[in-house]
ChimeraX commands (.cxc) that place a marker at each C-alpha (Angstrom):
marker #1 position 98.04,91.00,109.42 radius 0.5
marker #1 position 99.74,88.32,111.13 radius 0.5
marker #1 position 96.75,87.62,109.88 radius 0.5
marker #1 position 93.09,89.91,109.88 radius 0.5
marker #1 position 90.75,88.08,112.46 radius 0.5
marker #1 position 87.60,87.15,111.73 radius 0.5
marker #1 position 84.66,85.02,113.07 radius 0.5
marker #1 position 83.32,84.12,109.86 radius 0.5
marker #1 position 86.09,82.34,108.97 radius 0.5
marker #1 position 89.44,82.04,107.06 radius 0.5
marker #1 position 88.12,84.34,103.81 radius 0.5
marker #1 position 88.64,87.42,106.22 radius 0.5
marker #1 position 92.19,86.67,106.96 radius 0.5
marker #1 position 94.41,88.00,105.28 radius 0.5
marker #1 position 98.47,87.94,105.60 radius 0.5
marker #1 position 101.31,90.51,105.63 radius 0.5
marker #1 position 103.49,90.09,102.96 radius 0.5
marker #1 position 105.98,88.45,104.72 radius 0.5
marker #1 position 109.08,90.79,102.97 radius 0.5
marker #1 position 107.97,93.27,106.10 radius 0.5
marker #1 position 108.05,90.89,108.61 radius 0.5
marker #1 position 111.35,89.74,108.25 radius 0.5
marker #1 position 112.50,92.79,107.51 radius 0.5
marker #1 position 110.93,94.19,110.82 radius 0.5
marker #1 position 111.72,90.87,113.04 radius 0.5
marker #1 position 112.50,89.08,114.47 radius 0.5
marker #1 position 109.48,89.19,116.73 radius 0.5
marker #1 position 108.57,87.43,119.89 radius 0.5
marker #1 position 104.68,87.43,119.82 radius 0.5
marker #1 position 101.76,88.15,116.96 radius 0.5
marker #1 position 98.77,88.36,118.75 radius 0.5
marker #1 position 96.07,88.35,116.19 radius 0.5
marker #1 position 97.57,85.64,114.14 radius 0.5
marker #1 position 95.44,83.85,111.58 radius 0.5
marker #1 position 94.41,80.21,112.13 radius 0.5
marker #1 position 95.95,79.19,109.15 radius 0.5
marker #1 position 99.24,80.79,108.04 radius 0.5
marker #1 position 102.32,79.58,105.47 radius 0.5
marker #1 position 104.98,81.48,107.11 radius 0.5
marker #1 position 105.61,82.29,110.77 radius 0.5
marker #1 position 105.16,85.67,111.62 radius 0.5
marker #1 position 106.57,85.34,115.85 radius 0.5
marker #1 position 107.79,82.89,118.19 radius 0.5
marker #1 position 104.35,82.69,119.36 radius 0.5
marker #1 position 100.76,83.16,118.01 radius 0.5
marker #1 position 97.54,83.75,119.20 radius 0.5
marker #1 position 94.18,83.61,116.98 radius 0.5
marker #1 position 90.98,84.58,117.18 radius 0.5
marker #1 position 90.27,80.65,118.83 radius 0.5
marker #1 position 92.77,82.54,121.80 radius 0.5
marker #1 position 90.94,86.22,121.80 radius 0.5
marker #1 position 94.25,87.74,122.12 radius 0.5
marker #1 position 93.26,90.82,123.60 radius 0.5
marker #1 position 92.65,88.44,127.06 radius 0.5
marker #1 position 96.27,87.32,126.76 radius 0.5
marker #1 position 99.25,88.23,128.23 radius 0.5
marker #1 position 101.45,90.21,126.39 radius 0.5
marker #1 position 105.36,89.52,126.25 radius 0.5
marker #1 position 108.25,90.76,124.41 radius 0.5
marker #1 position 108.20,92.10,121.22 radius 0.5
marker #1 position 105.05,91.91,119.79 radius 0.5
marker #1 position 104.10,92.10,115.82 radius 0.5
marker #1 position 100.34,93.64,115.47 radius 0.5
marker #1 position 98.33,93.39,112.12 radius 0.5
marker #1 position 95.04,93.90,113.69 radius 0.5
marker #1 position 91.46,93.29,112.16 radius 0.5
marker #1 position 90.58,96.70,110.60 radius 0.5
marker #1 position 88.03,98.62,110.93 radius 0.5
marker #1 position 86.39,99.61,114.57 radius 0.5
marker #1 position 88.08,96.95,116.36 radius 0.5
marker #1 position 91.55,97.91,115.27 radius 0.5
marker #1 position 91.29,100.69,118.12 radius 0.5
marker #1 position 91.33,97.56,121.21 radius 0.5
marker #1 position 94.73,96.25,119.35 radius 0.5
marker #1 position 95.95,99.57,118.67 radius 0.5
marker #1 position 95.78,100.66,121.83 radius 0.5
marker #1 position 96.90,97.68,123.86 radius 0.5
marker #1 position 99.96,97.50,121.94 radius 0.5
marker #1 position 100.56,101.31,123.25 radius 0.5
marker #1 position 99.83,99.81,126.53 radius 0.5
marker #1 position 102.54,97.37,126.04 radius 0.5
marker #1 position 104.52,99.66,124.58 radius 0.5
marker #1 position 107.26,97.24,122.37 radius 0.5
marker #1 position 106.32,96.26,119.52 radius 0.5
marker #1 position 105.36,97.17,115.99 radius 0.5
marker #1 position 101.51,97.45,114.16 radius 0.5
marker #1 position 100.88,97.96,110.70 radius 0.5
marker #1 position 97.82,99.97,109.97 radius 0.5
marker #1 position 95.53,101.92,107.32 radius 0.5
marker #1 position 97.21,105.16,107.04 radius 0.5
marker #1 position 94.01,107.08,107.99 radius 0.5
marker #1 position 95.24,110.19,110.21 radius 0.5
marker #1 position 91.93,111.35,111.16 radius 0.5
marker #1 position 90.47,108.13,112.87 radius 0.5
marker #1 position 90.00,107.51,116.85 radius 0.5
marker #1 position 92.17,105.06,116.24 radius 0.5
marker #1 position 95.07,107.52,115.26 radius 0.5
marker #1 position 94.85,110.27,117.16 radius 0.5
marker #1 position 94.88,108.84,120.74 radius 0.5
marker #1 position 96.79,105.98,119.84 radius 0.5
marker #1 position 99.46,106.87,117.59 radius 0.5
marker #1 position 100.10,110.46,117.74 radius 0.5
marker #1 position 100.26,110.21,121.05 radius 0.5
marker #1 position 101.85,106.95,122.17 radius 0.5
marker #1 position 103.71,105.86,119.07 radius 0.5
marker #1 position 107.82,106.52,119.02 radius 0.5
marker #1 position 107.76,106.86,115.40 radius 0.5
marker #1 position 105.80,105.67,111.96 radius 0.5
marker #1 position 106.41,104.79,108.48 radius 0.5
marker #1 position 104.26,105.81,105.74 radius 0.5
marker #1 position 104.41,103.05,102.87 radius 0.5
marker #1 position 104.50,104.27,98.89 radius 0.5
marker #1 position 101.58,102.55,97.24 radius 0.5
marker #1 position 99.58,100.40,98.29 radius 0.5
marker #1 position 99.75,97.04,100.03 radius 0.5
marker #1 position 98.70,92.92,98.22 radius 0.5
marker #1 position 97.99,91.21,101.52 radius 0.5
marker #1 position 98.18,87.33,100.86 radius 0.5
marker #1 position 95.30,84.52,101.50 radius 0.5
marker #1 position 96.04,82.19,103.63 radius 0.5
marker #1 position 97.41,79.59,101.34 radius 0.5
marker #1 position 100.40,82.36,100.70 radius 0.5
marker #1 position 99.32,83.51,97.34 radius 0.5
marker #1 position 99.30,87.17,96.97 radius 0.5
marker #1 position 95.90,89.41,96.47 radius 0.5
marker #1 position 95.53,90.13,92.85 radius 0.5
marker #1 position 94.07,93.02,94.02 radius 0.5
marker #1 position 95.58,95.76,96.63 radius 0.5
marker #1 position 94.02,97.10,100.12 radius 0.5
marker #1 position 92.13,99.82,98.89 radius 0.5
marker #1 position 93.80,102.21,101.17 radius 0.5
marker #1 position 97.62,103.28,101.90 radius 0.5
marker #1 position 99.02,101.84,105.17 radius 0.5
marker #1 position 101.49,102.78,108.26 radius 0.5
marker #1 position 104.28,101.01,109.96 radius 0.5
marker #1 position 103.56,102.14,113.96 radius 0.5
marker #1 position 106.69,101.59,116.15 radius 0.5
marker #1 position 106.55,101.48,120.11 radius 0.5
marker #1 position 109.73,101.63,121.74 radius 0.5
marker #1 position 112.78,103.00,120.93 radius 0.5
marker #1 position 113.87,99.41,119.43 radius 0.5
marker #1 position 111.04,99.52,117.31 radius 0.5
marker #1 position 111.60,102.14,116.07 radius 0.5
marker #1 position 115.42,102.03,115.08 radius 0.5
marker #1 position 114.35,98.82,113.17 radius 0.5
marker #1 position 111.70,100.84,111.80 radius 0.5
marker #1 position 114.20,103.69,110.52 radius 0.5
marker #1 position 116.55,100.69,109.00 radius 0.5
marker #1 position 113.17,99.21,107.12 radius 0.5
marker #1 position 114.36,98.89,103.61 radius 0.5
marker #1 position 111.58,96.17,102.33 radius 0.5
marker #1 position 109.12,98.94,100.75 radius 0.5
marker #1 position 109.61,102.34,99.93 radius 0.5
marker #1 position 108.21,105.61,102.20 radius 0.5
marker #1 position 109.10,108.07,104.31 radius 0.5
marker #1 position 110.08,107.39,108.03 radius 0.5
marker #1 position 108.53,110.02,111.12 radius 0.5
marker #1 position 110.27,109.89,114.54 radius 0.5
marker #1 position 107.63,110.94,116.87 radius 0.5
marker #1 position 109.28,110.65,120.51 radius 0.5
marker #1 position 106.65,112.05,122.28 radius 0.5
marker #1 position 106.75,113.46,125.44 radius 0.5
marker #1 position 104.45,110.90,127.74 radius 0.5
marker #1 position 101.66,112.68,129.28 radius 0.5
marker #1 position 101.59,111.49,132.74 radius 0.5
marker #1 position 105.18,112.46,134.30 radius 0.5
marker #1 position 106.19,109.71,137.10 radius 0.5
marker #1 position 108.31,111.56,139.50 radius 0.5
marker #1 position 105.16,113.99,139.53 radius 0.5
marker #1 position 103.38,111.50,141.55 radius 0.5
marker #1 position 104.87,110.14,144.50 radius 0.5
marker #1 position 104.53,106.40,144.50 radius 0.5
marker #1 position 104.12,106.43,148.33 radius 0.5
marker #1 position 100.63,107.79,147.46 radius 0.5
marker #1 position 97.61,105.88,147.34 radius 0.5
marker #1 position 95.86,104.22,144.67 radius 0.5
marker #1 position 92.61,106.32,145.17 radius 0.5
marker #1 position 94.99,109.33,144.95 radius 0.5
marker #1 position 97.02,108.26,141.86 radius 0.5
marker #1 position 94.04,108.22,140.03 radius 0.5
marker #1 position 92.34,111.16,141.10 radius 0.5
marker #1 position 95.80,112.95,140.11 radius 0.5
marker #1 position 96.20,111.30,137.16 radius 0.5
marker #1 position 92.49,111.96,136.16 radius 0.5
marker #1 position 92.52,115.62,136.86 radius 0.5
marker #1 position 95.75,115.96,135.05 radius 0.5
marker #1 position 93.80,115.13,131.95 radius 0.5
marker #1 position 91.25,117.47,132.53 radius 0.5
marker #1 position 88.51,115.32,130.49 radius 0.5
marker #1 position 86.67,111.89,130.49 radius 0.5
marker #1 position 89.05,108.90,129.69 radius 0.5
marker #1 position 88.45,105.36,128.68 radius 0.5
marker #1 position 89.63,102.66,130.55 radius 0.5
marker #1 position 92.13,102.07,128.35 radius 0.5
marker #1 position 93.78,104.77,128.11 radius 0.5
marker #1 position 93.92,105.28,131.84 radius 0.5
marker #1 position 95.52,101.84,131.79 radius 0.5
marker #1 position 98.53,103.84,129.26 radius 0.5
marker #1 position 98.36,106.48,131.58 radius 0.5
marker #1 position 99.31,104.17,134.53 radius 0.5
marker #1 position 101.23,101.48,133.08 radius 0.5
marker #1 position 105.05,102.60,133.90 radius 0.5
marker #1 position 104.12,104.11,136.87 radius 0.5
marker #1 position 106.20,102.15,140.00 radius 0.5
marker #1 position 102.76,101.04,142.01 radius 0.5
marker #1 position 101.98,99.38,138.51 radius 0.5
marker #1 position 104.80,97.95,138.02 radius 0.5
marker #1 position 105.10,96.35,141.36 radius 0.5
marker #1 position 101.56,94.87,141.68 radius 0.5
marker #1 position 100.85,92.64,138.88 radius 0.5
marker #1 position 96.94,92.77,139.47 radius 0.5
marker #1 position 97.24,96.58,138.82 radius 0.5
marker #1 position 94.81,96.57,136.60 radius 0.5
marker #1 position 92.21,94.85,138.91 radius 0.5
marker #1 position 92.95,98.09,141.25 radius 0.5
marker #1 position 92.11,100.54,139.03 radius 0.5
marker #1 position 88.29,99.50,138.06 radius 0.5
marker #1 position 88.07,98.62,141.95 radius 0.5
marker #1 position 89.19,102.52,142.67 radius 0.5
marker #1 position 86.95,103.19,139.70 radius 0.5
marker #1 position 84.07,102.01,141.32 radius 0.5
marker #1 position 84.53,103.75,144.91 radius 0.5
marker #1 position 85.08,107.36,143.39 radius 0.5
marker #1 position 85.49,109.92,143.48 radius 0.5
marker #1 position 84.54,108.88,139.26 radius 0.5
marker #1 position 81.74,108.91,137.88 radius 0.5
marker #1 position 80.89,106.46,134.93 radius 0.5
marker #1 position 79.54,108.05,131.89 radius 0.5
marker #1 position 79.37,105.06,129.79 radius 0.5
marker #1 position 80.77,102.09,129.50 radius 0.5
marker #1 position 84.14,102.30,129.94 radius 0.5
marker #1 position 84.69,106.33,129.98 radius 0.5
marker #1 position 85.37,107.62,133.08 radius 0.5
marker #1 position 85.23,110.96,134.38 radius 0.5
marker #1 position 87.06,112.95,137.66 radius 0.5
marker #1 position 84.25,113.92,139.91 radius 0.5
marker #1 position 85.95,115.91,142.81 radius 0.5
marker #1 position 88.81,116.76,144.77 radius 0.5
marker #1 position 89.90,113.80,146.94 radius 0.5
marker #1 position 90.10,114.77,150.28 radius 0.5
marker link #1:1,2 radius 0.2
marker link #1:2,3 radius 0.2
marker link #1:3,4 radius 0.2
marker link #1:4,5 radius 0.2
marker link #1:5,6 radius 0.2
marker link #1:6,7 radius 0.2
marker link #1:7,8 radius 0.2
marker link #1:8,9 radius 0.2
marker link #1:9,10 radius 0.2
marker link #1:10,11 radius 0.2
marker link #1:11,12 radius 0.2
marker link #1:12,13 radius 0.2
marker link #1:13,14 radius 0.2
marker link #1:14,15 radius 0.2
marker link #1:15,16 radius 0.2
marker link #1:16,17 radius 0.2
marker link #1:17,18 radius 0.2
marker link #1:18,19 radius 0.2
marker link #1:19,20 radius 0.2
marker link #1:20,21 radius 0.2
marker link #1:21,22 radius 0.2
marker link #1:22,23 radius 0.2
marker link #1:23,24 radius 0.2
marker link #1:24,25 radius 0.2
marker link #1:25,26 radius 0.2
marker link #1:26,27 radius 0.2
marker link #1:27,28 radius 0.2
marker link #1:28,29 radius 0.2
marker link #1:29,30 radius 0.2
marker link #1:30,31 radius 0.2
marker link #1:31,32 radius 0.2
marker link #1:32,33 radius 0.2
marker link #1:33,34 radius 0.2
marker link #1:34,35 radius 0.2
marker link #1:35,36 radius 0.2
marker link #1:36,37 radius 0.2
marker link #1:37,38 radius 0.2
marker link #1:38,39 radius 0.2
marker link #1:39,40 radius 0.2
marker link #1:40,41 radius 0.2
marker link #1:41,42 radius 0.2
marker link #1:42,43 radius 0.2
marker link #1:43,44 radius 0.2
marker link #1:44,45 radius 0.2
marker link #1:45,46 radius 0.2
marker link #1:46,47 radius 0.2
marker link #1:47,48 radius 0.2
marker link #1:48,49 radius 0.2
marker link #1:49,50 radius 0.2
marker link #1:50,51 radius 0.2
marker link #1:51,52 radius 0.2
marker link #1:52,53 radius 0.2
marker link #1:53,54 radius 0.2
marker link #1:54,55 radius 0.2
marker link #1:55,56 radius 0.2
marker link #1:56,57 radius 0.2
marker link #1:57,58 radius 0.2
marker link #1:58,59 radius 0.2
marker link #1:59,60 radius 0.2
marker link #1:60,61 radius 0.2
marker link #1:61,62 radius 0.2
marker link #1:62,63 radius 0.2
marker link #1:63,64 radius 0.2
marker link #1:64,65 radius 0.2
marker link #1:65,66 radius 0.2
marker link #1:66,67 radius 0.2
marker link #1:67,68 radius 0.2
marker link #1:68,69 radius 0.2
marker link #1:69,70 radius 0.2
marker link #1:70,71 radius 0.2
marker link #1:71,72 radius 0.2
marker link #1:72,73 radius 0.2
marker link #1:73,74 radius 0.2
marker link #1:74,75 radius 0.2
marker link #1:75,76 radius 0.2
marker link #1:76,77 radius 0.2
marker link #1:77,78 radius 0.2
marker link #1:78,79 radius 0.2
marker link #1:79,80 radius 0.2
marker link #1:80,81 radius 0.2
marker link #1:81,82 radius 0.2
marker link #1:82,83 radius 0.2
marker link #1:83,84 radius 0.2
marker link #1:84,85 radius 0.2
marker link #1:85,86 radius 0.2
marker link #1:86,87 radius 0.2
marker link #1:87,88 radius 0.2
marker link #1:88,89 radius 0.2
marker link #1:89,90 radius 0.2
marker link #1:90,91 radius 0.2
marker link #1:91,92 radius 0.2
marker link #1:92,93 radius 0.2
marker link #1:93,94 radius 0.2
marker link #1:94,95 radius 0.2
marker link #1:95,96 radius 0.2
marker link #1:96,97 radius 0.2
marker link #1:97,98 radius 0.2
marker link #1:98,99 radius 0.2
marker link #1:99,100 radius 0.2
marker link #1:100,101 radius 0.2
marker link #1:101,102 radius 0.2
marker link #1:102,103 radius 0.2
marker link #1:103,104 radius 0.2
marker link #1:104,105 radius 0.2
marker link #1:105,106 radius 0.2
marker link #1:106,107 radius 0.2
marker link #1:107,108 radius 0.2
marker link #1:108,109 radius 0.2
marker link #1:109,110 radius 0.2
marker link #1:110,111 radius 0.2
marker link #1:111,112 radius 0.2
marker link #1:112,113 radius 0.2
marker link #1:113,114 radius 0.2
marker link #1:114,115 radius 0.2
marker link #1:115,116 radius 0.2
marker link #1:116,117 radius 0.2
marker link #1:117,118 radius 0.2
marker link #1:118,119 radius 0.2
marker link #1:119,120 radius 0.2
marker link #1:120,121 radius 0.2
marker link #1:121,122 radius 0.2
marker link #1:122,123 radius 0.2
marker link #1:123,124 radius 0.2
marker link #1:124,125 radius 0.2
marker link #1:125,126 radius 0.2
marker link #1:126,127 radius 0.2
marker link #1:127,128 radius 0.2
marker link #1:128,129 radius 0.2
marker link #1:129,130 radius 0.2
marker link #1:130,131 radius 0.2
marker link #1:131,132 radius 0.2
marker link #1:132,133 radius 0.2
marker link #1:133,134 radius 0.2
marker link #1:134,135 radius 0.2
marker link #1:135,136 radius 0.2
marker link #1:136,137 radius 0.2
marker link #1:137,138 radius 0.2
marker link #1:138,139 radius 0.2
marker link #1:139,140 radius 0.2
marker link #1:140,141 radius 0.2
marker link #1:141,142 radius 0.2
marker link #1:142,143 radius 0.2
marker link #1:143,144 radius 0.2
marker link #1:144,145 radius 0.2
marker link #1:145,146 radius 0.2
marker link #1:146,147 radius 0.2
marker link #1:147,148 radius 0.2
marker link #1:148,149 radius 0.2
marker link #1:149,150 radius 0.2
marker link #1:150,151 radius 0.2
marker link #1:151,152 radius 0.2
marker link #1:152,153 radius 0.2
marker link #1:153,154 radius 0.2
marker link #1:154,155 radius 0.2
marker link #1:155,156 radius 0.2
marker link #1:156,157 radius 0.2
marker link #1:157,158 radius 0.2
marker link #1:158,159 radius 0.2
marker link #1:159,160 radius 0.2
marker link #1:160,161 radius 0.2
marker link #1:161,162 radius 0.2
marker link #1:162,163 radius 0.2
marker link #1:163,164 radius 0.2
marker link #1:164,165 radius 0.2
marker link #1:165,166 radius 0.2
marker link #1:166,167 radius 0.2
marker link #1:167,168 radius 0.2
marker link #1:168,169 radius 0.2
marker link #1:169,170 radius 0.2
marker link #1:170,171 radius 0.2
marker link #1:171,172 radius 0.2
marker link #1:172,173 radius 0.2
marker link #1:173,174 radius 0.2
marker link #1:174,175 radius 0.2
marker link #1:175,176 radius 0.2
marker link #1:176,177 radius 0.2
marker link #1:177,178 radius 0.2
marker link #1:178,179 radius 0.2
marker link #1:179,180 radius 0.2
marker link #1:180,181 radius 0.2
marker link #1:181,182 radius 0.2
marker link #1:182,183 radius 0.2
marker link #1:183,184 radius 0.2
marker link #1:184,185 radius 0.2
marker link #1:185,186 radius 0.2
marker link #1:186,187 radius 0.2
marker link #1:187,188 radius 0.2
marker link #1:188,189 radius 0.2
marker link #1:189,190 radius 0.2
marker link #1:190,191 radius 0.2
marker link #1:191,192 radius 0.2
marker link #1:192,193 radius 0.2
marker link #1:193,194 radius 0.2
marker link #1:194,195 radius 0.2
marker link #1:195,196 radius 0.2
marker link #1:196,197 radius 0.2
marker link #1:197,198 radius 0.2
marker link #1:198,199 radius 0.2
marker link #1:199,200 radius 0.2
marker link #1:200,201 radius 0.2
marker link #1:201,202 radius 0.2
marker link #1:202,203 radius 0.2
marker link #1:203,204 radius 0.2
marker link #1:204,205 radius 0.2
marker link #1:205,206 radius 0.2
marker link #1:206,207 radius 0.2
marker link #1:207,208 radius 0.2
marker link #1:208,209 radius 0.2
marker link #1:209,210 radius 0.2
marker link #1:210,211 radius 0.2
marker link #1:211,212 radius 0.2
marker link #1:212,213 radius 0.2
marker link #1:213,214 radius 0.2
marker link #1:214,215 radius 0.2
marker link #1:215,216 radius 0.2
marker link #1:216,217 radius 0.2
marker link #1:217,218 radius 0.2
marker link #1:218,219 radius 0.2
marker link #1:219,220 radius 0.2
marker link #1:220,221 radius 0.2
marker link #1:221,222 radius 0.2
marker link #1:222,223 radius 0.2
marker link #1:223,224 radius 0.2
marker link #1:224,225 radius 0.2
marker link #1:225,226 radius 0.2
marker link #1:226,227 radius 0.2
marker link #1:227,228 radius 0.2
marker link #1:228,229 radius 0.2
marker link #1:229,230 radius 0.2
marker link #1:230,231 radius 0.2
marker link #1:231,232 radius 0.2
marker link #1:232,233 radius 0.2
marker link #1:233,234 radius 0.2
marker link #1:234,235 radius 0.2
marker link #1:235,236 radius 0.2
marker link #1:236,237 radius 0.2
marker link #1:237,238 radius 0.2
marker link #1:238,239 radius 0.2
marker link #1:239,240 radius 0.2
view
């Protein structure tokens, strides 16, 4: 990580080996920082005392997040952002890799090997992750210092994919009840909320109204969606 969160305590955090960081940075903010940490990983932190996930997001971020199922919130919101840099298990076949990274990422870096995170007092893990691991870039920045990364060995993947929601597609003079329902039908299956949010984020309504966000689970609400469980929405009709 910046550091692997955990609410049982500092045992479960565990640090990047700080070689990649500077190799990657500098960056501005590491939003799932541990509490305690030797080195600096970003200008700014946040830990698990600031759930980071609630935060604003600025500049360049640096994103080790807690593994397992919650590295899909992190993952994601970092595609959201779209700056910044994760490192990851290497696991192609997760939800957490196809949505995420296939399809938002701007290119990745598979490491050799695998990784000795260090505890919190700096000393490295005498043993390794258990698993190989993946550099994710988001941005074309990123990803040039990505394809420059010379502090482990791999093999670097430009990605550069092709967004799925085309802007000049969707008139911004439309309304936010019709932006959605385009946006929506365009993807022709149930969505989560946030991935709708990726969808939605570079669009020029979004970028002009800084409680975008807010809009979209209002518009939710009114329909034409229909919820089909927390947080996965569906088109329902054809707004008239």
């Amino acid at each position: 990580m910046g550091g692997h969160q955990s609410a049982r305590g500092s045992k479960d955090e565990w640090l990047t080996p700080p070689e990649i960081v500077a190799d990657l940075g500098p960056f501005d903010l590491d939003p799932c920082a541990p509490i305690s940490r030797p080195w600096p990983t970003a200008d700014r932190h946040f830990t698990i005392k600031d759930n980071g996930l609630m935060q604003r997001w600025t500049g360049r971020v640096w994103c080790n997040p807690p593994y397992g199922n919650k590295a899909k919130r992190w993952i994601s919101r970092l595609a959201e952002h779209g700056r910044g840099t994760a490192l990851i298990f290497a696991r192609t076949e997760t939800e957490t890799f196809h949505p995420w990274v296939w399809e938002y990422a701007t290119a990745i870096f598979f490491m050799e090997g695998r990784l000795n995170f260090h505890h919190v007092d700096g000393t490295q893990s005498e043993h390794n992750a258990g698993a190989p691991s993946v550099l994710v870039a988001y941005g074309d920045g990123d990803a040039d210092r990505l394809q420059a990364f010379t502090a482990w060995p791999g093999r670097y993947v430009p990605l550069r994919p092709q967004r799925r929601f085309i802007l000049v597609a969707v008139p911004p003079a439309m309304t936010w009840r019709q932006l959605l329902s385009n946006v929506m039908e365009r993807q022709g299956r149930a969505a989560r909320l946030e991935e709708i949010y990726v969808l939605l984020a570079q669009h020029p309504k979004a970028m002009k109204n800084p409680n975008w966000q807010a809009k979209v689970r209002q518009i939710l609400q009114r329909g034409p969606f229909r919820r089909l469980d927390r947080g996965l929405w569906e088109f329902a009709g054809v707004e008239q």
